[in-house]
N, C-alpha and C positions, 0 to 999 in steps of 0.2 A: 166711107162705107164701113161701116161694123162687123168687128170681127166675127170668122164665124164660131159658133159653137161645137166641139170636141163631145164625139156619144161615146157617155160616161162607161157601159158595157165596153164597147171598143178597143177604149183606153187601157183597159185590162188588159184586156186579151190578146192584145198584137204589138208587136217591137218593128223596127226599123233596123236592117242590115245598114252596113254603111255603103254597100251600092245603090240602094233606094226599094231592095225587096223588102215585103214583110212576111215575118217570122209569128208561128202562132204552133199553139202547144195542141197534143191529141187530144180528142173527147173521149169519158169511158174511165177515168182515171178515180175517179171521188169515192164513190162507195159500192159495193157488191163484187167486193177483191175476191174473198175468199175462193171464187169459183174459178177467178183468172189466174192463169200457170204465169209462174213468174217472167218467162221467160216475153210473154205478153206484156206482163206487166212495168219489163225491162224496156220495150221499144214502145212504150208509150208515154216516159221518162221523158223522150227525145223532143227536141225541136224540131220541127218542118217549115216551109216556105208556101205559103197560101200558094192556091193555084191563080193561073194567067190573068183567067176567065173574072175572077173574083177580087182580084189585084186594083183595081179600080174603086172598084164600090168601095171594099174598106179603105185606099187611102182618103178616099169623099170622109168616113166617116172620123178620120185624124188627122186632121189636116197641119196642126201645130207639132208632130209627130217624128219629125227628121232627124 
């Protein structure tokens, strides 16, 4: 059987904890700062952990990913 293919988007965009969650960064960070108080600006810096719900689908979409 053939390997599967890893979505290139994806790939980017989400890491692997070493217990098997994943990790993905806030959206809203790129351009149209100036209006955002830093303090926004500060906890969007952070990493977070995909929700439960959606835990699935992205690891379908990275599968070589651990």
């Amino acid at each position: 059987m053939p390997k599967m293919k890893s979505h290139s988007g994806a790939k980017k965009r989400f890491r692997m904890t070493g217990t098997g969650k994943v990790k993905r960064g806030h959206q809203g960070k790129s351009h149209i700062l100036t209006k955002k108080d830093t303090k926004r600006k500060r906890r969007l810096r952070t990493q977070t952990l995909v929700s439960t719900a959606q835990e699935k689908t992205v690891k379908n979409l990275i599968p070589y990913k651990d």
